[in-house]
N, C-alpha and C positions, 0 to 999 in steps of 0.2 A: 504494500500500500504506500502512497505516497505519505510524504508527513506531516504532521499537523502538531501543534502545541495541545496541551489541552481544553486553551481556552478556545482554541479555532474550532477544536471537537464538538463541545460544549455549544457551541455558536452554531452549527453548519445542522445541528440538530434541535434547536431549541431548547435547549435542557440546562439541569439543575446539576452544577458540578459539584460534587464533592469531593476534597481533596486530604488524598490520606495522609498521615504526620511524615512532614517532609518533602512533601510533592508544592509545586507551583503553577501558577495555569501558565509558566513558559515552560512547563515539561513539553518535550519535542518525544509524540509515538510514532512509531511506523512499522508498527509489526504485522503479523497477519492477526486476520480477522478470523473468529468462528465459533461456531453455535455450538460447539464441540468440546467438552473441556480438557477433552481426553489428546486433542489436536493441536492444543494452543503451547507456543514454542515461545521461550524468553523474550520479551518486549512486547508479547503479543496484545488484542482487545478480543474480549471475552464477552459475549452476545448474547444473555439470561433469556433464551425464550422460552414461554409457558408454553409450555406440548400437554399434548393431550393426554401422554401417561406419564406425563411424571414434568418436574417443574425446573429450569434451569436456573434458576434464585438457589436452587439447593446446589450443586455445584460451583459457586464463584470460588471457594475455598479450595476446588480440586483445582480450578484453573489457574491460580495464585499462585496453587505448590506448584504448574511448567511454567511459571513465568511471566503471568498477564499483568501487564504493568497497567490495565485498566478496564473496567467493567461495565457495561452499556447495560442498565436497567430498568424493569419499571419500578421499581421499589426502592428504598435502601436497605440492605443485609449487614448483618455485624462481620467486621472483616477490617484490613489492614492496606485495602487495595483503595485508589481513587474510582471514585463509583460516578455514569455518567447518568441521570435519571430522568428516564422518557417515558411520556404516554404507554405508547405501542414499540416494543422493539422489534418488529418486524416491519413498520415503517420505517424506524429510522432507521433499520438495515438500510435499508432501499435509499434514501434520503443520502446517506452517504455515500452509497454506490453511485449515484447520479453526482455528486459534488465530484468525487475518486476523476471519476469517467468525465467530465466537462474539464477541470483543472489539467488535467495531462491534456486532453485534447487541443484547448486554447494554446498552453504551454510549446506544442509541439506538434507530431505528423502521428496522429493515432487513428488508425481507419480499425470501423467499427463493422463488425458483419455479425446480423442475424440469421439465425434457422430455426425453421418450423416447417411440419409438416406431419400427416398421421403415420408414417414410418419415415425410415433412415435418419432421423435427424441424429442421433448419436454419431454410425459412420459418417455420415458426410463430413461431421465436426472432425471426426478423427482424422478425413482425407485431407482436409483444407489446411488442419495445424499443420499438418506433413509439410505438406506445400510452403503454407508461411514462414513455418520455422528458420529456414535457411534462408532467406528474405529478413529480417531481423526480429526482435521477440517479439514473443507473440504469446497470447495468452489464452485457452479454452479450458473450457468445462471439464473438472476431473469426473469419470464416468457418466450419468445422466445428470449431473449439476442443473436444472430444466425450470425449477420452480417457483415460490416465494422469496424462499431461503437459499437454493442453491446458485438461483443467475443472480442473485448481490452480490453472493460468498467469491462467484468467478470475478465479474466488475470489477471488488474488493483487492484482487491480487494484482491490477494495474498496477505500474510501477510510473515515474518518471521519466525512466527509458521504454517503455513498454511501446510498441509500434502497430501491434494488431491484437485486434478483441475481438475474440467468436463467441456468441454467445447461440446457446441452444433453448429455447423458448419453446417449452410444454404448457398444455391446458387440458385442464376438465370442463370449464366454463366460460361462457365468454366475459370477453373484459382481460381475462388475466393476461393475454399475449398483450394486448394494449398497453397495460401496466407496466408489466418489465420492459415490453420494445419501449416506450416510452421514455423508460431510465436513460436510456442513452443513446434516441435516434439514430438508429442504422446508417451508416455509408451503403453498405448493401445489404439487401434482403433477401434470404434464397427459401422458394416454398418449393417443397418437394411433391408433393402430392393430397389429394383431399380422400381421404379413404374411411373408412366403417371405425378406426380405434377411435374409443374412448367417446363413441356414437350416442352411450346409453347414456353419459351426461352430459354433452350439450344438446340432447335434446333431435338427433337427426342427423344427416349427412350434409341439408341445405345449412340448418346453423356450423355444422364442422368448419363448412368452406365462411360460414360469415367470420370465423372466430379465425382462423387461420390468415384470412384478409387482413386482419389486425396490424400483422407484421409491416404488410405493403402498406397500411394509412402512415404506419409509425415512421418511416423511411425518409430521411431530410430531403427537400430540395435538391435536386440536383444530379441525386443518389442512383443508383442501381437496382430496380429488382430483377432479382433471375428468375424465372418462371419454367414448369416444366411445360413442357409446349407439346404432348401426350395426355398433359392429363384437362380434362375439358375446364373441369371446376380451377382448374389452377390458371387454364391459359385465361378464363372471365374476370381474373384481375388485373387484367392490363390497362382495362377504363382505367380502375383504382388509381394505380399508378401512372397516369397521363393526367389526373386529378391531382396530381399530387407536386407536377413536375418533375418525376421520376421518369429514365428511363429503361426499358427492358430488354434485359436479355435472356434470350430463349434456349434451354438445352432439354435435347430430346433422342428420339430415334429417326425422327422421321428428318425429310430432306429441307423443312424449313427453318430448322432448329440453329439460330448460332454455333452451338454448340452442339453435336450429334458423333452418335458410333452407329458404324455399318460395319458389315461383315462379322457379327457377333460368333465366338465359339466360346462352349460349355465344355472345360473337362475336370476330372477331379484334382487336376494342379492349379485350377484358377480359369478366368477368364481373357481370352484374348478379342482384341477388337481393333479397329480402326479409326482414329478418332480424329474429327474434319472441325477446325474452328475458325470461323469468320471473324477477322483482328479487326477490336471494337473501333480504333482509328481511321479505317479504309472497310474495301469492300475485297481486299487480299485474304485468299484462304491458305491455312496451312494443314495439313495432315503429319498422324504419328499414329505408330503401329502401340498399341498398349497391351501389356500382360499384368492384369489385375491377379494378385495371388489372393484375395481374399475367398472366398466359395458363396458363388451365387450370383447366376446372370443378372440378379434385381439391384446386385451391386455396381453395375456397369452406370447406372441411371445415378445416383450419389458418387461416382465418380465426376461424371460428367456436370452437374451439380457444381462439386467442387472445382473443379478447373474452368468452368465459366466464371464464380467467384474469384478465384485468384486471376484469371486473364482479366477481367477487370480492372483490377488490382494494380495490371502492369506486366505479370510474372508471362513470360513464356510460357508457348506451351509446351517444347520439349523441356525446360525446367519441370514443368507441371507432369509431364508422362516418367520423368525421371527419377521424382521423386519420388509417385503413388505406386513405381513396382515397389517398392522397400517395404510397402506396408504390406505384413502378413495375418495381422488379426484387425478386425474390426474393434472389437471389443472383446472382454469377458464372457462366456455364455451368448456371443450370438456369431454364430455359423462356424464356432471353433473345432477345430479339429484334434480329437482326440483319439484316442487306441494308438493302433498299429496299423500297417498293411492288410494285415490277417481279417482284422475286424476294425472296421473304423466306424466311430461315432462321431456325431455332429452333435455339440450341443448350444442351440440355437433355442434357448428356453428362459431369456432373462426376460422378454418381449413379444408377446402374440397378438397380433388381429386378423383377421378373415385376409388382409392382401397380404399381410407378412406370411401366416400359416400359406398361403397359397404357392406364394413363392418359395419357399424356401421345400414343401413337399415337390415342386417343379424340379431344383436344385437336384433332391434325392436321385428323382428318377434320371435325369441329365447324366449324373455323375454315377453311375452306376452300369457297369459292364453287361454281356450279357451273361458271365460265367459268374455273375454276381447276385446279389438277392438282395433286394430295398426291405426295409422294418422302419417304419413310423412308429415312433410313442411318440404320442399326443396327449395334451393333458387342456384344462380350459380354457377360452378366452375371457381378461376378465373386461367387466366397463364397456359389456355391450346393452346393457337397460333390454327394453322391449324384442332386441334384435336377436337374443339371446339363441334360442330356440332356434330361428331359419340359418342364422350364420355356424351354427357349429352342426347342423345336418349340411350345409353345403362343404363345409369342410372332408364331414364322411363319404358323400358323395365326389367329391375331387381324387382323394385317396384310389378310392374304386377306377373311378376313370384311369385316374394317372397308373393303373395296374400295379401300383404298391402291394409288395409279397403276404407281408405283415403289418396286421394294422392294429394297434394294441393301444389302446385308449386305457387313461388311468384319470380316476376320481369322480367321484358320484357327476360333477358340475359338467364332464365333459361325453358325460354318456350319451348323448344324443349323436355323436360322431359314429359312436360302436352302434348306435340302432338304426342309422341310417346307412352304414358300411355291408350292417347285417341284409335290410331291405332291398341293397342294391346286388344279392346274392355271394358275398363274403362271408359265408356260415360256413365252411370245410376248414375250420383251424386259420382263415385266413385272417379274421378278425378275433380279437379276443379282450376281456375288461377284466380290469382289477380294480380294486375299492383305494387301494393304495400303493406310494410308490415301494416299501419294501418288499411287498408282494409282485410288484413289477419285476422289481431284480430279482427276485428268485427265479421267476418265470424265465428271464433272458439268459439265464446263466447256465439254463439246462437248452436253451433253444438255440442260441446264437452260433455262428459256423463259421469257418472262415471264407472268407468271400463275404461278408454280409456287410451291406451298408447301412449302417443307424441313425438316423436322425430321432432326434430328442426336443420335442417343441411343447411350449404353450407358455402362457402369459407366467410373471415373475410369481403371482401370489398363489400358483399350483406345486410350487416349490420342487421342478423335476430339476431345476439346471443342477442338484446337487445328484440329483437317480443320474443325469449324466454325467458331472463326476465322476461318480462310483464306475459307472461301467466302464469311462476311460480310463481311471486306471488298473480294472479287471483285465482289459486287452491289452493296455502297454506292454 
């Protein structure tokens, strides 16, 4: 974080400082920020939020012993630290993340890039920092950082040398992309897609795409929105952003797309493709051959994503194809590759919605020989409200289709996949349920063979990505 006295702290939040025996409001902090107490490192400010199970006012004494040289609260608690005392400390997270993020910007050359979208926004984050990194620092999201809490906590680690800020903007409701984009008006904004996640609480797919639009209102003057020029809901923002004096850039599959791959190949070492980008300057196209090592043709689209944001930016695009072969995982738990040769799992299980479950069962069958055998474990999706029921029988129904060997659904929530797997004549051992995942693993550990390709899916709160764990390292 940049630095602040404590009286400029004190100030930039409205608040009630109190200062502990010895301390001055010309103490100079600059440590990191966090809600965490367990996180917070010598110098740090320490962030009391009230949670729902348990209260961060009861910690400031744990974050004191690593070193919080200050405590952002709604209360005051008996303690020895200077205490900064607000309202609401989840606004004046934010409050400050918006000061952090404005003061370096004015100061200097800090381009700001948002992401949203109902999948990829993790990867693409991960593909862009790649990219920027080597362009100079550069700041994103440590794993889904997306939230109330997590896009200030990212903000927050702005530094005065900091030159690029990705920020990943998740929602349940509308308003909240408004809010966080907000905090720090985007240079560029990149929507990835308007799809079925997290349906059941806003309300529908027409509000998804309203809530998602957020990003493009939030986006300065001047600025950049990237658009997927595939997906219909997403390319109907470009009014948005011609409202806005934004302009757009398009990346897609198809032949109008600024940014596009043709020649797309699927194998179990990655993705290759060919990727044509029209330089934002002129009407000059260049091309470059790309070997995506991540697993998943639905990665090629958050590739492209990304490298429209950085060619923005400036960045070449052989810089751009040079750097994204380097990446070999996405993320934790999503499309990682575990086991062995013999038996490989995929465990692609932090994250599910009806287009990610879709793709990533496509992947399966893609990547999988014909001396090989596919096995889906499937488990819920969650945060689909009313949809609940038609979206996880279309998932059974896709499985079928896609001629998936084994189709093995786990936990009461996701049994509609196994009865619509069954209906679609998947009854001879093809399909099979468990009530849970340890009963899963027994099952796989007497069935599984070598040659078998395992994918491991469904939303974070069915708790398999750790039943894929386990079996990755059964196979290792």
């Amino acid at each position: 974080m940049i630095s602040l006295t404590l009286a400029q702290l004190a100030h930039v939040l409205d608040a009630e400082l109190h200062l502990a025996a010895g301390a001055t409001a010309d103490d100079v902090v600059s440590g990191g920020v966090d809600t965490d107490s367990r996180l917070i490192e010598p110098g740090g400010i320490f962030v009391a939020k009230p949670g729902e199970v348990t209260d961060g006012h009861l910690f400031v004494d744990a974050a004191v012993a690593n070193g919080a040289a200050v405590a952002i609260v709604e209360r005051v608690v008996a303690g020895t630290v200077t205490q900064v005392v607000v309202a609401d400390a989840i606004a004046a997270l934010a409050d400050l993340a918006r000061h952090v993020v404005a003061t370096v910007r004015d100061a200097g050359d800090l381009r700001v890039v948002g992401i949203t979208g109902s999948n990829g926004k993790t990867t693409t984050k991960n593909m862009l920092a790649r990219i920027l990194e080597d362009e100079g620092e550069t700041v994103a999201p440590r794993a889904s950082f997306n939230n109330e809490v997590g896009a200030p906590l990212t903000m927050l680690r702005v530094a005065e040398s900091t030159r690029f800020l990705i920020n990943e903007f998740g929602a349940s409701g509308a308003g909240e992309i408004a809010h966080l984009a907000g905090l720090v008006e985007p240079d560029i904004g990149v929507v990835l897609m308007v799809g079925m996640a997290h349906a059941g609480g806003f309300g529908g797919i027409e509000a998804t795409f309203e809530a998602k639009s957020e990003l493009v209102r939030a986006i300065r003057p001047g600025g950049v929105a990237v658009l997927n020029a595939d997906d219909p809901r997403v390319a109907a923002m470009a009014p948005i952003a011609a409202e806005r004096g934004v302009s757009v850039r398009w990346f897609g599959r198809g032949a109008t797309a600024d940014v596009r791959a043709e020649h797309v190949e699927v194998t179990a070492d990655g993705t290759r493709c060919t990727v044509s980008v029209t330089d934002p300057g002129s009407a000059d196209g260049l091309t470059a051959s790309l070997h995506l090592r991540v697993l998943g043709e639905h990665h090629v689209m958050n590739a492209l994503a990304a490298i429209a944001a950085a060619t923005a930016l400036g960045v070449s695009l052989e810089d751009c194809v040079a750097r994204l072969q380097t990446v070999e995982l996405a993320e934790r738990w999503r499309m990682q590759p575990l086991g062995s040769d013999r038996v490989r799992i995929i465990n692609d299980a932090y994250n599910a919605s009806p287009d990610s479950m879709a793709a990533a069962l496509r992947t399966l069958a893609q990547i999988t020989g014909p001396e090989q055998r596919t096995v889906a474990v499937l488990g819920a999706m969650s945060e689909l409200g009313e949809y609940a029921d038609e979206e996880h029988d279309r998932v059974g129904l896709l499985a079928v289709r896609l001629g998936i060997q084994r189709i093995v659904v786990v936990g009461p929530a996701a049994r509609r996949m196994y009865l619509e797997a069954i209906a679609q004549g998947s009854w001879d051992a093809e399909a099979i349920f468990f009530a849970t995942a340890d009963e899963t693993y027994d099952y796989l550990m007497g069935e599984l063979r070598d040659g078998d390709r395992v994918l491991v899916k469904s939303s974070n709160s069915a708790g398999l990505r750790f039943l894929g764990d386990r079996l990755g390292e059964s196979f290792s």
